[in-house]
N, C-alpha and C positions, 0 to 999 in steps of 0.2 A: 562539681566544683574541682576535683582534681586536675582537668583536662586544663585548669589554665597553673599547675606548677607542673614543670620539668624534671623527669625521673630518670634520674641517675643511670639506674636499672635498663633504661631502654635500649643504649648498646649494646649491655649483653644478649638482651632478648634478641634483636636486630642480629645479632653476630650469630647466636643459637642456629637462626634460620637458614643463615648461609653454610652452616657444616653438619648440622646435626637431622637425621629425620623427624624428631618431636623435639618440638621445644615446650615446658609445661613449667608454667608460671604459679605460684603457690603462696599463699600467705591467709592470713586472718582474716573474716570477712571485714568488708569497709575501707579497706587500706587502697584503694584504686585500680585493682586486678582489671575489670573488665573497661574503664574509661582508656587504659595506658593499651590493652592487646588489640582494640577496637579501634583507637587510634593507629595503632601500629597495622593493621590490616588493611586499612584505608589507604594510610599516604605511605609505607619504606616498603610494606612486602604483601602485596596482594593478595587475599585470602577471603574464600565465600566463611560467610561469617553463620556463623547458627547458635542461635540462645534456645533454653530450653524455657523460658520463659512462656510460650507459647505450650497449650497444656499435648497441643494433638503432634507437634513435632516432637516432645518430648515422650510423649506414648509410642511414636515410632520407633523412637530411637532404643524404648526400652524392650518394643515387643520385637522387634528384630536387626538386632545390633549391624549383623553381617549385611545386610540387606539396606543398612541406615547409612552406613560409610562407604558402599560400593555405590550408590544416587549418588553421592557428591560431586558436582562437576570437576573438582578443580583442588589445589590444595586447602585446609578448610582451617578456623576458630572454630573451634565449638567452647563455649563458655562453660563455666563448673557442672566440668566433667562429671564432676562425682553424682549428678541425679540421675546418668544414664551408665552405672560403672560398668554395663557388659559391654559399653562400645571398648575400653582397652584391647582386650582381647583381639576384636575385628582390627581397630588400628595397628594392633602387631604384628597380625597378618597380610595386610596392606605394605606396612613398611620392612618385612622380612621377603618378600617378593620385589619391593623394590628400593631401594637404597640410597634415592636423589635423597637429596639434605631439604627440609621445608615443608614438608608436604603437614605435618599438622602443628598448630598453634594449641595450646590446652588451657586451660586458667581452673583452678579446684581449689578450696579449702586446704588448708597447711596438714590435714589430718591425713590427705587422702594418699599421702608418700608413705604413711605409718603401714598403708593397706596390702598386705602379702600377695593382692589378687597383681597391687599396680607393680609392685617390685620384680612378678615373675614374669608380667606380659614385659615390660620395658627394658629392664636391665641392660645396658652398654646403648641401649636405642632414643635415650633421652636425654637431653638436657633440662634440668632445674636449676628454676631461675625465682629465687625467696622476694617476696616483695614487702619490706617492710611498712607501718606508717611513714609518714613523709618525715624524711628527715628535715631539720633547720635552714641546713646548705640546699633544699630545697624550694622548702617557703620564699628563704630568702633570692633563690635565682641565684646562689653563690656555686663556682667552679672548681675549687680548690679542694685536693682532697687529704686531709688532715694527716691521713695515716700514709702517703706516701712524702710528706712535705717532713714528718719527723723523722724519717727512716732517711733520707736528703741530707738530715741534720739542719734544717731551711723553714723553722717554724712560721709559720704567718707573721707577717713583721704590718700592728695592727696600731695606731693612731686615732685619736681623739675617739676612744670607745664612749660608752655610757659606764660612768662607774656607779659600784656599790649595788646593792639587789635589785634595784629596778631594772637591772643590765637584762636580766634575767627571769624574773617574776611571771611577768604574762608570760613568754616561752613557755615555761613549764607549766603552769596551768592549762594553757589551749591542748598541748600536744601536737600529735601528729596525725591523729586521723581528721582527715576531710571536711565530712560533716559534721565532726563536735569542733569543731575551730569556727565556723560559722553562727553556732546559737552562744551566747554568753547565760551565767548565772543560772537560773533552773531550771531553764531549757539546757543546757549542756548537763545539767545532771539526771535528768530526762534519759540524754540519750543514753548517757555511756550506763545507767542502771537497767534500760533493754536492750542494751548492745551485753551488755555482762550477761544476763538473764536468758537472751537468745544462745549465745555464744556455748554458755555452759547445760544448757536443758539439748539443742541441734547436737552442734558436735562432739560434744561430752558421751552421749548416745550413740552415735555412729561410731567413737572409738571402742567402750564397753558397754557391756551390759552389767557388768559386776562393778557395779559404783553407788554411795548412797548418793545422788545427788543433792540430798537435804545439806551433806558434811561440803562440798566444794564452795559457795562461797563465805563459808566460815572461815576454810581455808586462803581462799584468796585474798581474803582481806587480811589474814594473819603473815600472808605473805606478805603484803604491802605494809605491812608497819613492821616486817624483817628485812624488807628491802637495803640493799648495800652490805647487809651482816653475813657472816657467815650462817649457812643452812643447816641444822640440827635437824635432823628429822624424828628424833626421839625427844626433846624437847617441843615441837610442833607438834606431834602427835598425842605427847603428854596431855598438851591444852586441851585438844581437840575431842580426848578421852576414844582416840583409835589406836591401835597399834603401828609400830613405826613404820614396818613393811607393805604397810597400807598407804600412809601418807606418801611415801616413797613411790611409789603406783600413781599414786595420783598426782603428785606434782608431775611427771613421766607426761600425764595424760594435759596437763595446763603449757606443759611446755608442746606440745603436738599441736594444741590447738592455739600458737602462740600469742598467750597471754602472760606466761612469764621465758625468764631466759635465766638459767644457770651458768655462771663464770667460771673455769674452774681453776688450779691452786698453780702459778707459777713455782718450780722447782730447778735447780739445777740437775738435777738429774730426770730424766725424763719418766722411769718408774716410778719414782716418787712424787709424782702431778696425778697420778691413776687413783692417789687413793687418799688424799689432800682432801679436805672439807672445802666444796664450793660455794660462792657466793649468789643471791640469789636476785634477779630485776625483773620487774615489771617490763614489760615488753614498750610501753608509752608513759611517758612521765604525768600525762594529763589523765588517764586512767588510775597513775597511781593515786595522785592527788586527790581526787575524785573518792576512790575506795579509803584513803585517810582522811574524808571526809573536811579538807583544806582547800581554803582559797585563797585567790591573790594575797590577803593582809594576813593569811596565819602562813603562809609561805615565805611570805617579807619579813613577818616580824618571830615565827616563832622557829627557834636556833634547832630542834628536833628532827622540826620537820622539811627546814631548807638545807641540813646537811646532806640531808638521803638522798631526797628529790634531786638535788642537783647532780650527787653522783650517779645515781641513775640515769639521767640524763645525759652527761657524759659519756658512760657506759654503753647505753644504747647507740650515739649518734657514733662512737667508733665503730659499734658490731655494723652498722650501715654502713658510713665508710671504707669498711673493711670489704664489702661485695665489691666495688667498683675501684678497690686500687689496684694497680698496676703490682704492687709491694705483697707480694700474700704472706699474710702474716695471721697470729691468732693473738685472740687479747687471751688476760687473764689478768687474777688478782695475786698478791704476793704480801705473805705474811713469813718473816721470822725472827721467832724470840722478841714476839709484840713491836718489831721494828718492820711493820705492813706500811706497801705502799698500794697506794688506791688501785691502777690500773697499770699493766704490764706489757705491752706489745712484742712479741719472738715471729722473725720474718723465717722463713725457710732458711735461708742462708744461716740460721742463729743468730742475728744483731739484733737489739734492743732498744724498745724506746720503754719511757715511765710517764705515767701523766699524776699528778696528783691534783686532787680538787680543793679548792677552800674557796668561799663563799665572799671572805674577806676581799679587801681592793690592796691590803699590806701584806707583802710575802716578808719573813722574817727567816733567818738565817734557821733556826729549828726546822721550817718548813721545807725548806730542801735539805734537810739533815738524812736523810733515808735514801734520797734519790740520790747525793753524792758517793754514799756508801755503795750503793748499787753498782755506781759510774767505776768506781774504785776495784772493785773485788773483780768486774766483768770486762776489763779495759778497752780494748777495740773494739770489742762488741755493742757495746754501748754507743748509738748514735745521738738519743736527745732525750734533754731528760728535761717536763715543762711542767708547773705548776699555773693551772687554769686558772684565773681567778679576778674578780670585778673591778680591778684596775682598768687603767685608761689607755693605755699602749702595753705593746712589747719591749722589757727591758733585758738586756743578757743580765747572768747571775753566775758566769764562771763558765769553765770548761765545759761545754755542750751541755749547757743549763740556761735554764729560760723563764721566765714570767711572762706569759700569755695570756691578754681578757679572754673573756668566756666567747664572746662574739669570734674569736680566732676558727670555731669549728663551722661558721659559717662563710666564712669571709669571701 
């Protein structure tokens, strides 16, 4: 199913190959790693393709790594690397004797970067390339990329949207992985309860051995109804009746196998972001949904659980937009003296965008109460500052202040 939405991501990978000796693609299973490399090996950059899916090629490759990559005709995919992980080694020997950029494609699980073995064969010899679930701007076949368009000061200027929660609803419920956007109702909760199951019993393992696994999806579910809060890990722990330095370990180990994502604390000072309480997301808003145990009609109608969901959602499709903009810039969240704004955008250069979210279709002068403070204290730096939200257009709201539908992140 993936192979008929357009991934952002595929330039970079395409551009990896023209400069880099390895290019290695990473992300959570399910998210279209091997439709997007397999494609790309066929029609932009030619590459003998090899799965290990096959048990005797994969027994090759394990019983004699060096012997496995030097048969290669030609530059090669080999798909999740990680079931044959001595071929690293052989490939760094390959690419340390020769230097042309392209010679290997890689695709592996999000964990296998964690792996000391991949860090000392590759270091300076790789390009990483994260593949998220599909973002919106995706599904939708939309071009525009959010986080270079605020930092422009040139927000989506959006007309005749859908207002009010329907804007929005199915969106967050489906998500962004492939095959749960395809089954509706208990067939999607089917999958995403052995996509959870698989996810955390496979890679959960492969990162430690020292874990109860019994405690992880206690955890993840505690984590989905902490979602958009600030992260306590002594209060999570409390619940969980582990100690905090444990919990802390193992959220470590959920973000590796990216199922959630930590935001962390916008600061004007940049020491003081190192030690700021982060905020905490689900990596897919239809996963989160799913583990909060919500559907379409308790997403529309109940205010708990469409406040989080949708910043999450939010949250996520910038950290995606963020791969692919021109603008490199880092999100975060920003809180002070309980005058927090949802999400905070800082480009290298230091300028600023703010997004806040509300659910509502009416921005009220309170509503941007924060984000003009921000605009105020940080003057030129400050490029745009937008309140998302299920209205019907883009309206201006002042000096580089904006009221944007929610559709503006697909547009």
């Amino acid at each position: 199913m993936s192979s008929i939405f357009p991934r952002h991501n595929r330039k970079l990978i395409v551009e990896g190959l023209e400069d880099t000796r390895v290019v290695f693609v990473t992300g959570a299973r399910q998210v279209g790693k091997t439709t997007l490399t397999r494609d790309i090996a066929t029609h932009e950059h030619p590459l003998v393709q090899v799965s290990f899916d096959d048990d005797d090629v994969r027994a090759a490759a394990q019983d004699d790594p060096v012997g496995f990559v030097a048969s290669l005709p030609g530059p090669a995919l080999i798909d999740e690397v990680q079931r044959a992980p001595g071929l690293l080694l052989a490939i760094k020997s390959v690419v340390d004797r020769n230097p042309e950029p392209g010679q290997f494609l890689l695709t592996g699980s999000a964990n296998l970067l964690a792996s000391r073995q991949v860090k000392d064969a590759l270091t300076g010899r790789i390009d990483s390339v994260p593949l998220w679930p599909l973002s919106q701007s995706e599904i939708q076949g939309g071009s525009l990329n959010f986080v270079d368009r605020l930092f422009a000061a040139e927000p989506p200027w959006i007309e005749n949207a859908q207002v009010g929660r329907n804007a929005f609803v199915s969106v967050l419920a489906e998500g962004g992985y492939p095959e749960a956007r395809i089954r509706e109702g208990r067939r999607r909760r089917r999958w995403f309860r052995n996509y959870v199951d698989t996810t955390l019993d496979r890679d959960l393992r492969e990162l430690s051995d020292a874990i109860k696994l019994d405690a992880m999806p206690r955890l993840l579910r505690l984590l989905a109804s902490q979602t958009a809060n600030l992260l306590s890990y002594r209060a999570v722990a409390q619940r969980l009746g582990l100690h905090h330095d444990t919990v802390k370990g193992y959220v470590a180990l959920l973000e590796q196998a990216r199922l959630v994502a930590k935001l962390p604390a916008w600061r004007p000072g940049l020491g003081a972001r190192e030690v700021a309480t982060p905020k905490i997301y689900l990596v897919d808003t239809g996963l989160l949904t799913d583990l909060l145990g919500a559907d379409e009609q308790r997403i529309r109608g109940d205010d708990q659980i469409t406040g989080k969901a949708l910043e999450n959602f939010v949250a996520t499709e910038l950290l995606k937009h963020l791969e692919w903009a021109e603008t490199p810039a880092r999100l975060h969240h920003y809180q002070r003296q309980k005058a927090d704004i949802d999400l905070v955008l800082e480009a290298a250069d230091s300028s600023l965008a703010a997004v806040e979210v509300k659910a509502a279709a009416t921005v009220t002068q309170g509503d941007t109460k924060r984000v003009r403070e921000l605009r105020d204290r940080t003057g030129d730096r400050f490029r745009a500052g937008v309140i998302l939200c299920a209205r019907a257009e883009t309206v201006p709201l002042g000096d580089r202040l904006w009221a944007v539908p929610i559709s503006g992140l697909w547009a």
